[in-house]
Structure formats: structure tokens, C-alpha cells
Jmol script that loads the backbone (N, CA, C; Angstrom):
load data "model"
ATOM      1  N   UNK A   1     -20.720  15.874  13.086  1.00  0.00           N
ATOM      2  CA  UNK A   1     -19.660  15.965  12.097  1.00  0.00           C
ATOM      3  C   UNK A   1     -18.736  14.760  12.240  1.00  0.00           C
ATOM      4  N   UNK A   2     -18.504  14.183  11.020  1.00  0.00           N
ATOM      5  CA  UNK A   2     -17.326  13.186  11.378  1.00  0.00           C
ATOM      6  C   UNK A   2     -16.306  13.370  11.395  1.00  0.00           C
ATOM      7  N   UNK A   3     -15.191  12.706  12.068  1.00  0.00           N
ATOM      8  CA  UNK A   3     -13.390  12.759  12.405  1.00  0.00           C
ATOM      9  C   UNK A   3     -13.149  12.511  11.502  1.00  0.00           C
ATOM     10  N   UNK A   4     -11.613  13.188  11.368  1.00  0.00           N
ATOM     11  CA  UNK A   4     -11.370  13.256  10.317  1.00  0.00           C
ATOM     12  C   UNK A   4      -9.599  12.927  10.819  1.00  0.00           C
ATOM     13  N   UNK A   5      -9.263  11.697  11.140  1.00  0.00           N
ATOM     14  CA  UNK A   5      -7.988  11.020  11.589  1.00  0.00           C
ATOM     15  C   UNK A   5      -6.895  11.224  10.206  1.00  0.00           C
ATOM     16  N   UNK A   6      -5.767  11.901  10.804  1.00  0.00           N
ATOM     17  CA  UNK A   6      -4.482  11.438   9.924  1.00  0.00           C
ATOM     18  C   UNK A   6      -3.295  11.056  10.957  1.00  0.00           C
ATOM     19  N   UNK A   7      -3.079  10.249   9.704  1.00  0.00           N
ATOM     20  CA  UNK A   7      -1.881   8.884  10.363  1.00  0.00           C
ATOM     21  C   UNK A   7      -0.180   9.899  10.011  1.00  0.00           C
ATOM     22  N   UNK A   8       0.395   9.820  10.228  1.00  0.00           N
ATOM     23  CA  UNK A   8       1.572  10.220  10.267  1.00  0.00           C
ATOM     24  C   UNK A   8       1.460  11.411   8.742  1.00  0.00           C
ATOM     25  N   UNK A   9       1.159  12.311   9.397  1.00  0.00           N
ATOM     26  CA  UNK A   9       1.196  13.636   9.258  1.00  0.00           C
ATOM     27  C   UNK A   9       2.622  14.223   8.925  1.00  0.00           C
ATOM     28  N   UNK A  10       2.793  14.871   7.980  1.00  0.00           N
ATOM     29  CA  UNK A  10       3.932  15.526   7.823  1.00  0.00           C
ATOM     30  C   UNK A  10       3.619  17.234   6.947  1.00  0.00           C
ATOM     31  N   UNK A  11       4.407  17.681   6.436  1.00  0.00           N
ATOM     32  CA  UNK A  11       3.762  19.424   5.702  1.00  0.00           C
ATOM     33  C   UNK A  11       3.270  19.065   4.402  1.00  0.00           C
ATOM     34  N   UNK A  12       3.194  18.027   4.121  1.00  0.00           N
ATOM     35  CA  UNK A  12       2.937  17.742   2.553  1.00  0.00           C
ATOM     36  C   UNK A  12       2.073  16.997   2.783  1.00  0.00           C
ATOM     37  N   UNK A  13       2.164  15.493   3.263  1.00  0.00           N
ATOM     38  CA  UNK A  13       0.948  14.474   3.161  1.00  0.00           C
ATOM     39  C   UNK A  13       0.852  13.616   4.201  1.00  0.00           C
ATOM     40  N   UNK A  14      -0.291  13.138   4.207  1.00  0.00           N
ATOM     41  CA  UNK A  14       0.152  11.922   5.557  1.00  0.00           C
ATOM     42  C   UNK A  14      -0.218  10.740   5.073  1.00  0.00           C
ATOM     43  N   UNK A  15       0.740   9.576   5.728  1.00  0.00           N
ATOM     44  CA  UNK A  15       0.661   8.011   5.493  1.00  0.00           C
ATOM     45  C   UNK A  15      -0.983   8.122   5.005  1.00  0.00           C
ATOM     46  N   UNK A  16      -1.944   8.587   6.110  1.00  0.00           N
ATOM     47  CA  UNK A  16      -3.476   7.606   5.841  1.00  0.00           C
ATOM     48  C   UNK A  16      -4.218   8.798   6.380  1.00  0.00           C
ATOM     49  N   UNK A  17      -5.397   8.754   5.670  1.00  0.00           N
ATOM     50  CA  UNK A  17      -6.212   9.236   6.615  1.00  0.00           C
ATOM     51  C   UNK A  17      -7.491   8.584   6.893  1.00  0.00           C
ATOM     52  N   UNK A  18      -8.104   8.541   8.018  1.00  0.00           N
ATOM     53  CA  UNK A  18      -9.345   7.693   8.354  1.00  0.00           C
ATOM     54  C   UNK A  18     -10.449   8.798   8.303  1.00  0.00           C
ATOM     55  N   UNK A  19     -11.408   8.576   7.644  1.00  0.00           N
ATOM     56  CA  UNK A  19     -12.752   9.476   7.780  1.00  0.00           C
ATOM     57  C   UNK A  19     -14.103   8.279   7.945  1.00  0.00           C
ATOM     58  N   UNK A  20     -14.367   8.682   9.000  1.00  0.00           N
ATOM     59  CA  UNK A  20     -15.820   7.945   8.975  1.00  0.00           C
ATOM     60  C   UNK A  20     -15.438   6.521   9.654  1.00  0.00           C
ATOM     61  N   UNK A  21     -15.911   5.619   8.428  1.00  0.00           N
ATOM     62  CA  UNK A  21     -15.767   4.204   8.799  1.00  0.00           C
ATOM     63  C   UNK A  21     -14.403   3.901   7.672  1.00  0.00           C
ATOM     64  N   UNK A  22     -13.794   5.020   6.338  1.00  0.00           N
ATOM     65  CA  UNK A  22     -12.915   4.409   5.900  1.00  0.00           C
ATOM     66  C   UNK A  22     -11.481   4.581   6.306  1.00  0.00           C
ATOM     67  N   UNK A  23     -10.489   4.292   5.787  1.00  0.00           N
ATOM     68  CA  UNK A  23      -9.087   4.847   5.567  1.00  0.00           C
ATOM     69  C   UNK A  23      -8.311   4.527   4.431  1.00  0.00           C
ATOM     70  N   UNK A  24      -7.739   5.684   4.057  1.00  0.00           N
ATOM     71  CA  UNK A  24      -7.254   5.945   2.827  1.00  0.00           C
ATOM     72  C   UNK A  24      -5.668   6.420   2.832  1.00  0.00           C
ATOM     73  N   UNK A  25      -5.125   4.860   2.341  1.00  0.00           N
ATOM     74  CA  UNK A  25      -3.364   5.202   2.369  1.00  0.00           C
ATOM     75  C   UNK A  25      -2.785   6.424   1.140  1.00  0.00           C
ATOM     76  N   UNK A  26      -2.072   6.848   1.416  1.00  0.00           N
ATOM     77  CA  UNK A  26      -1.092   7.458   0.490  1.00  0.00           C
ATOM     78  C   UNK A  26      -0.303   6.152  -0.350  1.00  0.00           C
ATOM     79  N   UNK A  27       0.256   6.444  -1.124  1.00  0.00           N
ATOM     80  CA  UNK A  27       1.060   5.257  -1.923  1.00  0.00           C
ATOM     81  C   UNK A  27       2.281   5.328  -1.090  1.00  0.00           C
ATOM     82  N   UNK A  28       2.693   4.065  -0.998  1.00  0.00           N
ATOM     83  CA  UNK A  28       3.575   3.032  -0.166  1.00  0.00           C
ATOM     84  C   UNK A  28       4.573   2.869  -1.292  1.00  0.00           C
ATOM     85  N   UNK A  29       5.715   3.244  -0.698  1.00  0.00           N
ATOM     86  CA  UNK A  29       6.834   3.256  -1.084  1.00  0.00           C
ATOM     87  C   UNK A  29       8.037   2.461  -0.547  1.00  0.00           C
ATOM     88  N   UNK A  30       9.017   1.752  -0.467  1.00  0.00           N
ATOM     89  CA  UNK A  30      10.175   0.914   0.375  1.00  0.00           C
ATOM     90  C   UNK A  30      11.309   2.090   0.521  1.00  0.00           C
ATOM     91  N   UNK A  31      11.489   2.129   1.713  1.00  0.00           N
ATOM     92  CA  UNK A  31      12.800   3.025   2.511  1.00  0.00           C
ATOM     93  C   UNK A  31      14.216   2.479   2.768  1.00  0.00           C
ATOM     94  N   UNK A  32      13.496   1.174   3.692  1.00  0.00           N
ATOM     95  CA  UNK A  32      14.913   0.379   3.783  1.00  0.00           C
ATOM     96  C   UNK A  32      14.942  -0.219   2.103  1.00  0.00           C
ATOM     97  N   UNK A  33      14.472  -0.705   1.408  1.00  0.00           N
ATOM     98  CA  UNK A  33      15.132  -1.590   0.663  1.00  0.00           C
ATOM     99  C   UNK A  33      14.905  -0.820  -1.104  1.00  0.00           C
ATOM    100  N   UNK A  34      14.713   0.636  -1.148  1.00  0.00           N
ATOM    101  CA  UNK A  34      14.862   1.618  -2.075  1.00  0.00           C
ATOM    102  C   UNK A  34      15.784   0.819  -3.089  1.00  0.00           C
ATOM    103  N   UNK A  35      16.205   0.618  -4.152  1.00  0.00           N
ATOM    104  CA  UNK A  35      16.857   0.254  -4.719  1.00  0.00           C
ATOM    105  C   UNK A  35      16.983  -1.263  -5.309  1.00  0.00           C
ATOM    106  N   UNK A  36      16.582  -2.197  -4.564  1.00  0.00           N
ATOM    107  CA  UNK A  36      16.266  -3.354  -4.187  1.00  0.00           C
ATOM    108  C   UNK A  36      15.680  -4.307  -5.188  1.00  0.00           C
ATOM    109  N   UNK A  37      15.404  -5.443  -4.908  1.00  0.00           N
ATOM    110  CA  UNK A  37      14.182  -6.342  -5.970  1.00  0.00           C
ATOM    111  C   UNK A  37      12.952  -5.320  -5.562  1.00  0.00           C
ATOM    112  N   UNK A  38      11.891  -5.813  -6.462  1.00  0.00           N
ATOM    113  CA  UNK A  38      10.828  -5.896  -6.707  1.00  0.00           C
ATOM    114  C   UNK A  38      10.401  -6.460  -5.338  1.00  0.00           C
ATOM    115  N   UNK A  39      10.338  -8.174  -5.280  1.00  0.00           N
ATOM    116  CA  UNK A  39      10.202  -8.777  -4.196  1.00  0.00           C
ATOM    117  C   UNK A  39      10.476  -7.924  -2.746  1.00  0.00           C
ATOM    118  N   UNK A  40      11.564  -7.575  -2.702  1.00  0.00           N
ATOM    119  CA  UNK A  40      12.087  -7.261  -1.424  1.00  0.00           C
ATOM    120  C   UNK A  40      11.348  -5.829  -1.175  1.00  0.00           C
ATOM    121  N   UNK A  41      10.788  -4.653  -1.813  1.00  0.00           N
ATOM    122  CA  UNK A  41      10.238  -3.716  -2.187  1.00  0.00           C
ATOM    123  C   UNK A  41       8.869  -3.425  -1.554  1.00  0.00           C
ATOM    124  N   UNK A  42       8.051  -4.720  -2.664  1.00  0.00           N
ATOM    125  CA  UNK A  42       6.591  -5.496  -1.919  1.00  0.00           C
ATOM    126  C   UNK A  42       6.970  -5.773  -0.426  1.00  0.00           C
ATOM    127  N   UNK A  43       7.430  -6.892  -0.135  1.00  0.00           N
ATOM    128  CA  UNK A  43       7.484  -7.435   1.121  1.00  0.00           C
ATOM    129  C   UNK A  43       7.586  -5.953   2.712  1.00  0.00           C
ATOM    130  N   UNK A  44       8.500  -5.217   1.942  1.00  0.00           N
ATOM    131  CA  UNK A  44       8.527  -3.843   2.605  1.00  0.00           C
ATOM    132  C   UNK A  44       7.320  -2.799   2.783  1.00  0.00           C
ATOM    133  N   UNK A  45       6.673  -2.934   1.339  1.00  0.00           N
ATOM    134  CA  UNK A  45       5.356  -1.551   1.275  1.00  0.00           C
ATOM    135  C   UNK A  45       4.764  -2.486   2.232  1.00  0.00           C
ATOM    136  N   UNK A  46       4.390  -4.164   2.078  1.00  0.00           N
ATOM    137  CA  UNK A  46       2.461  -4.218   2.473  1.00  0.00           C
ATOM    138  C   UNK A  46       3.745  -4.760   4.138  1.00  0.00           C
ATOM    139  N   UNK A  47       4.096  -4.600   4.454  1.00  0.00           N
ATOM    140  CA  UNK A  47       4.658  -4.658   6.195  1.00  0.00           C
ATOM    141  C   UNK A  47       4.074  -3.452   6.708  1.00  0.00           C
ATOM    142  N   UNK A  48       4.564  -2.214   6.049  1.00  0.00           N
ATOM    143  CA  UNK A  48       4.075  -0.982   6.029  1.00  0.00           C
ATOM    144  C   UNK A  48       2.799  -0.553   5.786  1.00  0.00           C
ATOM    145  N   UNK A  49       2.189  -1.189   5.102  1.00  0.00           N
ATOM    146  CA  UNK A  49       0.751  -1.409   5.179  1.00  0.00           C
ATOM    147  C   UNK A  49      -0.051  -1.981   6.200  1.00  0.00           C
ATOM    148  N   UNK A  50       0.399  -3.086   6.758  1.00  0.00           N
ATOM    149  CA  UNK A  50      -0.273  -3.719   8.298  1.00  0.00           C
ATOM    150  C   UNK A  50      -0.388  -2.229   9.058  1.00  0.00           C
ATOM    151  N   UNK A  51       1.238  -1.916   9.312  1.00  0.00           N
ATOM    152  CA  UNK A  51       1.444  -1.340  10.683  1.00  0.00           C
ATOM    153  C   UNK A  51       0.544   0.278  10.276  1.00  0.00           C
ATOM    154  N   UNK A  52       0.266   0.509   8.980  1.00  0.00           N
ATOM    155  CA  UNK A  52      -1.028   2.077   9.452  1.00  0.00           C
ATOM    156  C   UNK A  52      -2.188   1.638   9.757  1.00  0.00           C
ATOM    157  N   UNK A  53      -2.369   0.302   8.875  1.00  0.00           N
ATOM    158  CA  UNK A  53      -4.036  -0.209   9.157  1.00  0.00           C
ATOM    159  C   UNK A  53      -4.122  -0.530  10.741  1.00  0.00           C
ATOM    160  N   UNK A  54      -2.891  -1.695  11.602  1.00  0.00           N
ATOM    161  CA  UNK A  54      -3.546  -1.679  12.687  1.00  0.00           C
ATOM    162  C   UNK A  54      -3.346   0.150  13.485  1.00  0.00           C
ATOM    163  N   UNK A  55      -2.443   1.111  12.927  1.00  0.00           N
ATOM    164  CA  UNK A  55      -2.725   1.933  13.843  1.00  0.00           C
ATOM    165  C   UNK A  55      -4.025   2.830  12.896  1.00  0.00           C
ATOM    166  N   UNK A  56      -4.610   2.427  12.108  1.00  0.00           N
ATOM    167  CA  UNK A  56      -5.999   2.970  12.240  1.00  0.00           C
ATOM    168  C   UNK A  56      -7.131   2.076  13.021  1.00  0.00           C
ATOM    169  N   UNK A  57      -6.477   1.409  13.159  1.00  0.00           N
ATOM    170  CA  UNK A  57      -7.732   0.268  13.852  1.00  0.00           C
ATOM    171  C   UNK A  57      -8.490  -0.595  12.602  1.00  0.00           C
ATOM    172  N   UNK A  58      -7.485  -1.183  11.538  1.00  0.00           N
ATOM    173  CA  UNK A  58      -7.970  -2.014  10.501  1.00  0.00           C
ATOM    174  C   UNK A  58      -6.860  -2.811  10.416  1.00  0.00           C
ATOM    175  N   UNK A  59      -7.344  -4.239   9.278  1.00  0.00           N
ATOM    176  CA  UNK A  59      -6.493  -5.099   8.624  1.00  0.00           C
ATOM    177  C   UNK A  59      -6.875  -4.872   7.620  1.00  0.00           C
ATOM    178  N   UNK A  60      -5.990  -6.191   6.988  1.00  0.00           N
ATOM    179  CA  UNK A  60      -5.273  -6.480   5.231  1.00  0.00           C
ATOM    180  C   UNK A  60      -6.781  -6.766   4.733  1.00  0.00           C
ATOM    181  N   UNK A  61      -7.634  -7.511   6.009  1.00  0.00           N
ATOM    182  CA  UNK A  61      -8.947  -8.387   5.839  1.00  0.00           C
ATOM    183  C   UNK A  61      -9.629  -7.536   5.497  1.00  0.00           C
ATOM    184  N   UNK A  62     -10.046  -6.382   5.531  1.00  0.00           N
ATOM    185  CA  UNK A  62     -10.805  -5.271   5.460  1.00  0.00           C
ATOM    186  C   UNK A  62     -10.504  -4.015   4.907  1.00  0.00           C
ATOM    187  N   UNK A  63      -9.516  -4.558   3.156  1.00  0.00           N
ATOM    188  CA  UNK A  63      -9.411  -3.341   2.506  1.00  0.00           C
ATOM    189  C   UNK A  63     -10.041  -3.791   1.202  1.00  0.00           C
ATOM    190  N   UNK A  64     -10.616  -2.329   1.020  1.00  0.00           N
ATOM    191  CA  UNK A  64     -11.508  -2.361  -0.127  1.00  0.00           C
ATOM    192  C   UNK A  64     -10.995  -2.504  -1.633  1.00  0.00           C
ATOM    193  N   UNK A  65      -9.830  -1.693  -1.392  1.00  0.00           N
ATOM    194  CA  UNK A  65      -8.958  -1.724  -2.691  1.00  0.00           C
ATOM    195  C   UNK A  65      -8.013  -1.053  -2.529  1.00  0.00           C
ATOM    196  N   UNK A  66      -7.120  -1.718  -3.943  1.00  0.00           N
ATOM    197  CA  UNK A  66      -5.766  -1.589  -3.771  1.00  0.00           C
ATOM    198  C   UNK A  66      -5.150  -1.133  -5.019  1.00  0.00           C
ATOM    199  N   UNK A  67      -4.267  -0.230  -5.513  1.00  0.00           N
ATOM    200  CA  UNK A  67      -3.931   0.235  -6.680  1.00  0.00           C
ATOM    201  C   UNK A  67      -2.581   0.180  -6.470  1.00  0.00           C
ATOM    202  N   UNK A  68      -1.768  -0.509  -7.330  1.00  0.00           N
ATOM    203  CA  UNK A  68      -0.222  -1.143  -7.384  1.00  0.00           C
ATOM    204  C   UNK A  68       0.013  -0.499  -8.293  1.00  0.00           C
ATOM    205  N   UNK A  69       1.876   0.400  -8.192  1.00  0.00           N
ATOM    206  CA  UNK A  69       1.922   1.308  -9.238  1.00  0.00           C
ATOM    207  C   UNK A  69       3.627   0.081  -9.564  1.00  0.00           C
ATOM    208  N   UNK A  70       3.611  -0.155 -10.527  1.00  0.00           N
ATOM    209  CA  UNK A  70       4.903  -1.052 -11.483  1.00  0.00           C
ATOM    210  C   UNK A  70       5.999  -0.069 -11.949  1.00  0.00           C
ATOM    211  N   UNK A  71       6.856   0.198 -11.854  1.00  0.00           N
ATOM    212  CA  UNK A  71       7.796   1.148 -12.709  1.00  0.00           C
ATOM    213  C   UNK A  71       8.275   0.107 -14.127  1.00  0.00           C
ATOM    214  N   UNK A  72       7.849  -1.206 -13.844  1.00  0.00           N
ATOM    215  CA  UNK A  72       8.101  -1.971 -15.175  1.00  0.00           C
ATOM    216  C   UNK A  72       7.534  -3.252 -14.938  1.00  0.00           C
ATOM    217  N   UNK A  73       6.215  -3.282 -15.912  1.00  0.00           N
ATOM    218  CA  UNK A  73       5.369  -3.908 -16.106  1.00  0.00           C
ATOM    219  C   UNK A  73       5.987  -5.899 -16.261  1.00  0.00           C
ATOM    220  N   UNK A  74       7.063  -5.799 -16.340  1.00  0.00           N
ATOM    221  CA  UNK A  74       7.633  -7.013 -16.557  1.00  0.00           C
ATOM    222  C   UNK A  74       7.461  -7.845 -15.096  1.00  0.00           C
ATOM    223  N   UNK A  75       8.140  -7.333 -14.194  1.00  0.00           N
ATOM    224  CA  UNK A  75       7.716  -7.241 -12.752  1.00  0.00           C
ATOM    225  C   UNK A  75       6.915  -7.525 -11.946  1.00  0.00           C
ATOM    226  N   UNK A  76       5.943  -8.051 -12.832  1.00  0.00           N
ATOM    227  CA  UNK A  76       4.276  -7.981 -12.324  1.00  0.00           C
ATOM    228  C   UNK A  76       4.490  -9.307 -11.465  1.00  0.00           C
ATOM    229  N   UNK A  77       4.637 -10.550 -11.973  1.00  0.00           N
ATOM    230  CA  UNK A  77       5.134 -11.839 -11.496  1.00  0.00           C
ATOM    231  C   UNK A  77       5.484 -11.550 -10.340  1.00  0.00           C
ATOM    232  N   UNK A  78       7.048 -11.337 -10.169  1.00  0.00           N
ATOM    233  CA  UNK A  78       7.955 -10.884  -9.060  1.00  0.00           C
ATOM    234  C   UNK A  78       6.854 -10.719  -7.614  1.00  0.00           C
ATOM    235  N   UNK A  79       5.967  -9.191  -8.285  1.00  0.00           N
ATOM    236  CA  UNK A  79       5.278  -8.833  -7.109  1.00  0.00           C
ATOM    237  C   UNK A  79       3.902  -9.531  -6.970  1.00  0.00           C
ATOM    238  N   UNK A  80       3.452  -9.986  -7.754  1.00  0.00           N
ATOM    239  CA  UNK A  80       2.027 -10.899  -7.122  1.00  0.00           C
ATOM    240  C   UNK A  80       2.679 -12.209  -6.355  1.00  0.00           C
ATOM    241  N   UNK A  81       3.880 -12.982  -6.617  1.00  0.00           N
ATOM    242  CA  UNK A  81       4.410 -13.369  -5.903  1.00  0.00           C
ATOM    243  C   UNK A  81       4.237 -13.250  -4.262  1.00  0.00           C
ATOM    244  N   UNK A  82       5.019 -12.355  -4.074  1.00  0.00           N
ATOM    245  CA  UNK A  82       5.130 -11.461  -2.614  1.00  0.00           C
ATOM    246  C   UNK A  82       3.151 -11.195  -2.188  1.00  0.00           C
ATOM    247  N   UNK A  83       2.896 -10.435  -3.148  1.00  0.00           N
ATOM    248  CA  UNK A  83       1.183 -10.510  -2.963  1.00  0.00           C
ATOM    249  C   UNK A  83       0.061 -11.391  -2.564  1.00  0.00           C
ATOM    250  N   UNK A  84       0.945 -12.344  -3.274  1.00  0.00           N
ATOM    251  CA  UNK A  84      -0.331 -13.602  -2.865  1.00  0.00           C
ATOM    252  C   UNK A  84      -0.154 -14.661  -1.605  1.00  0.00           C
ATOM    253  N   UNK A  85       1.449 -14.145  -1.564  1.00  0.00           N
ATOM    254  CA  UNK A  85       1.563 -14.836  -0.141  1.00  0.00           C
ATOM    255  C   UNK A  85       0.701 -13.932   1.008  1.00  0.00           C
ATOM    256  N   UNK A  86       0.563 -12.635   0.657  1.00  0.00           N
ATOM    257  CA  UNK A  86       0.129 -11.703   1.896  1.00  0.00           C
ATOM    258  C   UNK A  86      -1.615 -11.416   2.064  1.00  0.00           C
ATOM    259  N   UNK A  87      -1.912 -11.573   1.007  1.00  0.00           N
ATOM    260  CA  UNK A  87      -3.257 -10.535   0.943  1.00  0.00           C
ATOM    261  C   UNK A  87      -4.315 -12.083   1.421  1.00  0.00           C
ATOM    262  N   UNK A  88      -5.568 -11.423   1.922  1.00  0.00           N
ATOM    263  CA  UNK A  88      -6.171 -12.166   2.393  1.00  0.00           C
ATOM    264  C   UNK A  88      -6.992 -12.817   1.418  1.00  0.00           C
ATOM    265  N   UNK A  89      -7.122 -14.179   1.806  1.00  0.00           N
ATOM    266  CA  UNK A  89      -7.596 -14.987   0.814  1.00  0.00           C
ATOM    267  C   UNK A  89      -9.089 -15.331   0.801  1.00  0.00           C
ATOM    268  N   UNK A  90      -9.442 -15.579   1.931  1.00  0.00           N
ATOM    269  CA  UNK A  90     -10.938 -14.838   2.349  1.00  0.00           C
ATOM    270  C   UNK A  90     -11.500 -13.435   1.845  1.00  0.00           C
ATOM    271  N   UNK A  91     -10.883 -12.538   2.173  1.00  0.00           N
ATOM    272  CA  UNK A  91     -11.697 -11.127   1.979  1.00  0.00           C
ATOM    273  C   UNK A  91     -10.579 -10.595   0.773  1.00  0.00           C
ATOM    274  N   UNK A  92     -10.179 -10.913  -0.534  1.00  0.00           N
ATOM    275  CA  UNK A  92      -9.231 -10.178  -1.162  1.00  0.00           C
ATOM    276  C   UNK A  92      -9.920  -8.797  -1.522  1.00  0.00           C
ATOM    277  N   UNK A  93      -8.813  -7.705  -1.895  1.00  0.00           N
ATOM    278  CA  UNK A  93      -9.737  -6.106  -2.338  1.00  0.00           C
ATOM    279  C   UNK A  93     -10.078  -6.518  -4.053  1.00  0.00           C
ATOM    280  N   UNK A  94     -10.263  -5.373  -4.014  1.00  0.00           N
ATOM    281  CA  UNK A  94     -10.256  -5.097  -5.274  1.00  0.00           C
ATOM    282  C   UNK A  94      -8.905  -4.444  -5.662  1.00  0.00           C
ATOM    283  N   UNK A  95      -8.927  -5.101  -7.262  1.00  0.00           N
ATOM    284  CA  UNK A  95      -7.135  -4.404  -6.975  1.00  0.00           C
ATOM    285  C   UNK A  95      -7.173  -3.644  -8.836  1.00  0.00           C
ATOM    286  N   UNK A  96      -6.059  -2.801  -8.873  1.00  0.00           N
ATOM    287  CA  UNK A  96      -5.633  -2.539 -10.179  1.00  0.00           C
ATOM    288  C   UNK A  96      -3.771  -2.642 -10.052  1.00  0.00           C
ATOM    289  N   UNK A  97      -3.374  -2.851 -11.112  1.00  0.00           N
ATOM    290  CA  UNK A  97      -2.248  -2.917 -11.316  1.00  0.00           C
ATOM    291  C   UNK A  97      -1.572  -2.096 -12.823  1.00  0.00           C
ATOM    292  N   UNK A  98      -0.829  -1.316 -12.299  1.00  0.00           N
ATOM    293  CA  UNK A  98      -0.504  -0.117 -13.403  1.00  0.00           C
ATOM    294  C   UNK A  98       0.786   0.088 -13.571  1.00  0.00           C
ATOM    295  N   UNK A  99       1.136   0.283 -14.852  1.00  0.00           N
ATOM    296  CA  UNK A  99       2.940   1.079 -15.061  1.00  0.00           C
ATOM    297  C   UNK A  99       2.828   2.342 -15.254  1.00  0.00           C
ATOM    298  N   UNK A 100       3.968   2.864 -14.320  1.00  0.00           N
ATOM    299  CA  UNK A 100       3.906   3.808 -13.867  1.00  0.00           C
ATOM    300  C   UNK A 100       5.404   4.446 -13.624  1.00  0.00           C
ATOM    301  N   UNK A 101       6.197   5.801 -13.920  1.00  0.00           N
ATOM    302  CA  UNK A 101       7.329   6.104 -14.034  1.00  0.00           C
ATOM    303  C   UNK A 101       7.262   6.892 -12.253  1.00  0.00           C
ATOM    304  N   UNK A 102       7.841   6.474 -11.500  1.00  0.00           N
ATOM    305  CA  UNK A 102       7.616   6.700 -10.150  1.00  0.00           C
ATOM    306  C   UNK A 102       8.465   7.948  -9.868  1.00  0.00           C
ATOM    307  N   UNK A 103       8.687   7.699  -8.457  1.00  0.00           N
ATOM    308  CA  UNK A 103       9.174   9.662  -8.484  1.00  0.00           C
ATOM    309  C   UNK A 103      10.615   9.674  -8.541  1.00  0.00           C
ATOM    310  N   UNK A 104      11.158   8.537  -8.433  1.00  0.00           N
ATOM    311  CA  UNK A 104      12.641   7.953  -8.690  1.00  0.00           C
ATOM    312  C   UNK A 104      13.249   6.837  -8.345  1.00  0.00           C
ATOM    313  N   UNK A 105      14.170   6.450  -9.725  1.00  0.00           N
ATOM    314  CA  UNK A 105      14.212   5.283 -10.456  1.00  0.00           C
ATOM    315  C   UNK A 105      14.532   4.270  -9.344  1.00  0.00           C
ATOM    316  N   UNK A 106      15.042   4.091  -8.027  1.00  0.00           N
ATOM    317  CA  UNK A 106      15.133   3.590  -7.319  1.00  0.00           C
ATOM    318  C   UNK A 106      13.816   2.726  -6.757  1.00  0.00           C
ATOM    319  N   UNK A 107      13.201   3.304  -6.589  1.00  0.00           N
ATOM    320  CA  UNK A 107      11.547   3.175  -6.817  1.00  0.00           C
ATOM    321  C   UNK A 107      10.953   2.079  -7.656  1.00  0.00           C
ATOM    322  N   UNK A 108      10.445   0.875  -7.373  1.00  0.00           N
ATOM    323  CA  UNK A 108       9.907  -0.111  -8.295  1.00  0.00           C
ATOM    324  C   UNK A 108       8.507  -0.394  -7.801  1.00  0.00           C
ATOM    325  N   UNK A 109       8.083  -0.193  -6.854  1.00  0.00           N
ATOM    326  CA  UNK A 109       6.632  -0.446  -6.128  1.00  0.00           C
ATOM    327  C   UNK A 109       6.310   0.541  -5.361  1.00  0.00           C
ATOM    328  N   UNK A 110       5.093   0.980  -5.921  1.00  0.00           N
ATOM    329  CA  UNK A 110       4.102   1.800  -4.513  1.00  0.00           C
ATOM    330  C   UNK A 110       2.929   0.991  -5.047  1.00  0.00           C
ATOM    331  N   UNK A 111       2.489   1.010  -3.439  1.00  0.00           N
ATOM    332  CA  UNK A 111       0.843   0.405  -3.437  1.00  0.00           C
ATOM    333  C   UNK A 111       0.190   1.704  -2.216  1.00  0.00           C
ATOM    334  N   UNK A 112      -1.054   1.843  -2.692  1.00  0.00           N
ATOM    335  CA  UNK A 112      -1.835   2.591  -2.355  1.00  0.00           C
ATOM    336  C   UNK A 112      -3.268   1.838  -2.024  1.00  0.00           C
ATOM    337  N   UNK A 113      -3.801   1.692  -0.713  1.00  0.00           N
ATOM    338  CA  UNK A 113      -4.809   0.855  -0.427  1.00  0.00           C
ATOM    339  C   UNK A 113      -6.065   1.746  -0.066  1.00  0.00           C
ATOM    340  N   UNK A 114      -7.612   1.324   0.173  1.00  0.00           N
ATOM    341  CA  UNK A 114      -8.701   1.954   1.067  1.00  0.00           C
ATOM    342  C   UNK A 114      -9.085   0.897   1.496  1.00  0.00           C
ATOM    343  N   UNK A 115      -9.287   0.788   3.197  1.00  0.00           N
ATOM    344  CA  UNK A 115     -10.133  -0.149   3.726  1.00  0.00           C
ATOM    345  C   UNK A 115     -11.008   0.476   5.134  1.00  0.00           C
ATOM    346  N   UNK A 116     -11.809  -0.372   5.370  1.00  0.00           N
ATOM    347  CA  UNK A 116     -12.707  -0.376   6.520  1.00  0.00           C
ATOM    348  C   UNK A 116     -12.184  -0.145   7.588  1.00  0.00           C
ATOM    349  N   UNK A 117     -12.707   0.496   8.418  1.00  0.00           N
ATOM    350  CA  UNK A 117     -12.304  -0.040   9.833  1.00  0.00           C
ATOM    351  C   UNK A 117     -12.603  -0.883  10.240  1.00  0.00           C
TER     352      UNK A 117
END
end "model"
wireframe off; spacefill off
backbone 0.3
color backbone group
């Protein structure tokens, strides 16, 4: 039977979970900088993104895909900005990019990733 790893567990959902050889984030949201740019938002989710992948035992290098949720499509710039400085340029995912009315208005970016171990 395979493991079935979750990353920061809480009563509702957890950051990630690893099954097998994959792992599968929850959508990434900014805490400290809630309210914030766009920029500053990004720079916050995919930081937050390293630190589950290395505690699943993965990188940025080894995600399969990535689904970016926009609360305003104008924005898009702003955050591929921040994006393209980060994501690997060798192994990029596959990505989608979507507008999306988030769970509150403070809220301008979630990214939601799957990668390898």
C-alpha cells in the first residue's frame, strides 16, 4: 500500500499531501503580506511553496503543474513578473492562469502546485 504523507495538517485541510512519488499543494495564499501588491503576495505564496516542497522532499525543479488563481486579471504582468524571476527555467511546469473571486478581497494570489518527489 502506498503512504499517504500530509504536510501541515489542520481539521479542514492540509498545506500538501504526498502520495506515492507525487505531492499535491493546497492553494497558497500570503499571510504576512494579505492585503498587499500583487508582487509582494507572489513573492510570499512561491517562498511558501519552496519551504512544503523541500519539507516533502521536492523542488520548484520538479513540479508538474501549477494553477494561479488572479482576483484581477489585470495583474497578470505584476505576477509573472515575480514568476519568472522564480520558476525554473530548465524544468518549467505546466501552468494555467485564472480569474478568480478568492475567499477575501484582501486576497490577490493563490497558487496551487503538483510536483515529483
Amino acid at each position: 500500500m502506498t503512504k499517504i504523507k500530509r504536510i501541515g495538517a489542520g481539521p479542514r485541510m492540509s498545506k500538501a499531501v504526498a502520495h506515492g512519488d507525487t505531492i499535491f499543494t493546497a492553494g497558497q495564499v500570503a499571510e504576512k503580506t494579505k492585503g498587499g501588491s500583487v508582487k509582494d503576495q507572489t513573492q510570499e505564496i512561491l517562498a511558501t511553496i519552496d519551504s512544503i516542497l523541500a519539507e516533502a522532499g521536492s523542488e520548484k525543479a520538479k513540479i508538474l503543474s501549477a494553477t494561479i488563481y488572479l482576483s484581477d486579471m489585470s495583474t497578470f504582468a505584476e505576477m509573472n513578473g515575480v514568476w519568472d524571476l522564480w520558476v525554473d527555467k530548465v524544468s518549467p511546469p505546466a501552468r494555467a492562469t485564472v480569474e478568480a473571486k478568492l475567499v477575501a478581497p484582501e486576497y490577490k494570489v493563490e497558487i496551487a502546485v503538483v510536483a515529483a518527489v
